[in-house]
C-alpha positions as CSV (number, residue, x, y, z in Angstrom):
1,X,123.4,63.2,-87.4
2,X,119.7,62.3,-88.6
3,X,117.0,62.8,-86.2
4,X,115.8,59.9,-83.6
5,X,112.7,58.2,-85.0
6,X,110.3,55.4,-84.4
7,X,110.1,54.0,-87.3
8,X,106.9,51.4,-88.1
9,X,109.0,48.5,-90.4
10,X,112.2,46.7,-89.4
11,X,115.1,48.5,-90.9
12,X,118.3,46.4,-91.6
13,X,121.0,48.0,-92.4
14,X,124.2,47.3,-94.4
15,X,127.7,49.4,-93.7
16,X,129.5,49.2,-97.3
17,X,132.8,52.3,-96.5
18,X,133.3,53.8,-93.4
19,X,131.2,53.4,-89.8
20,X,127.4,54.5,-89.0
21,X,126.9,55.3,-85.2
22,X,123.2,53.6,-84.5
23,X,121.9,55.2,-81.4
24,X,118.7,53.7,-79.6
25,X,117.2,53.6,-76.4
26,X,116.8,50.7,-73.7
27,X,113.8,49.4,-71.6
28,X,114.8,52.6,-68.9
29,X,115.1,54.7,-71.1
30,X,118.8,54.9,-71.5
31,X,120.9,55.8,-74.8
32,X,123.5,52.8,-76.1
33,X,125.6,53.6,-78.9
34,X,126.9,50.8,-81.7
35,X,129.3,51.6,-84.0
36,X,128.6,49.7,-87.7
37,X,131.8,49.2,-89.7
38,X,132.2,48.5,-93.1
39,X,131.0,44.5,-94.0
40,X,128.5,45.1,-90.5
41,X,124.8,44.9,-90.4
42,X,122.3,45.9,-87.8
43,X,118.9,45.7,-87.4
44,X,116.2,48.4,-85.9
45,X,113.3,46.9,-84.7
46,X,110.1,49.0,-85.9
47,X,108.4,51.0,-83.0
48,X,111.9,51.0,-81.4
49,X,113.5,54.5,-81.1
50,X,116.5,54.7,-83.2
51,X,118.9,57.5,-84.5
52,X,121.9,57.5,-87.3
53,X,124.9,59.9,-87.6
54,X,128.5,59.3,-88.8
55,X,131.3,59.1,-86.5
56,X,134.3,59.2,-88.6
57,X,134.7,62.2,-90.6
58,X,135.1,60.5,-94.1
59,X,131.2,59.6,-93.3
60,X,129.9,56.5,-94.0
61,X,128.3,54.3,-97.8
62,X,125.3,51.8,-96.2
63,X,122.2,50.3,-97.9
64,X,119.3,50.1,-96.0
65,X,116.5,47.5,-96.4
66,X,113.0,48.3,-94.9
67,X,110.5,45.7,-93.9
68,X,107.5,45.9,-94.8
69,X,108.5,48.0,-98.0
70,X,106.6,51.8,-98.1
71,X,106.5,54.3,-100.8
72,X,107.5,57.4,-100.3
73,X,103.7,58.7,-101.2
């Protein structure tokens, strides 16, 4: 499980093996839960709250795309 963040780009993200649980939070406040399989995409909105773990326990291969690009620096 990564930490929740709130992250300032548009992440969109690509499940190649296995499932990625993609957590966020709703106008009130409540946690909703999607479960990302492999040939799935989502999309987290930037300034959104949003958190990543692996519910399988073979784990899970994605690519993630950020918009606009950042450096690690």
């Amino acid at each position: 499980v990564e930490p929740g963040q709130v992250p300032e780009f548009d992440e969109y993200t690509v499940v190649l093996r296995g499932a990625l649980r993609v957590e966020s939070r709703g106008p009130d406040g409540a946690l909703a839960a999607l479960d990302v399989h492999a040939g799935q995409a989502v999309i987290a909105r930037r300034g959104e709250w949003v958190r990543y773990s692996t519910p399988g326990p073979d784990g899970a291969e994605y690519l993630a795309v950020c918009l606009p690009a950042f450096s690690p620096d």
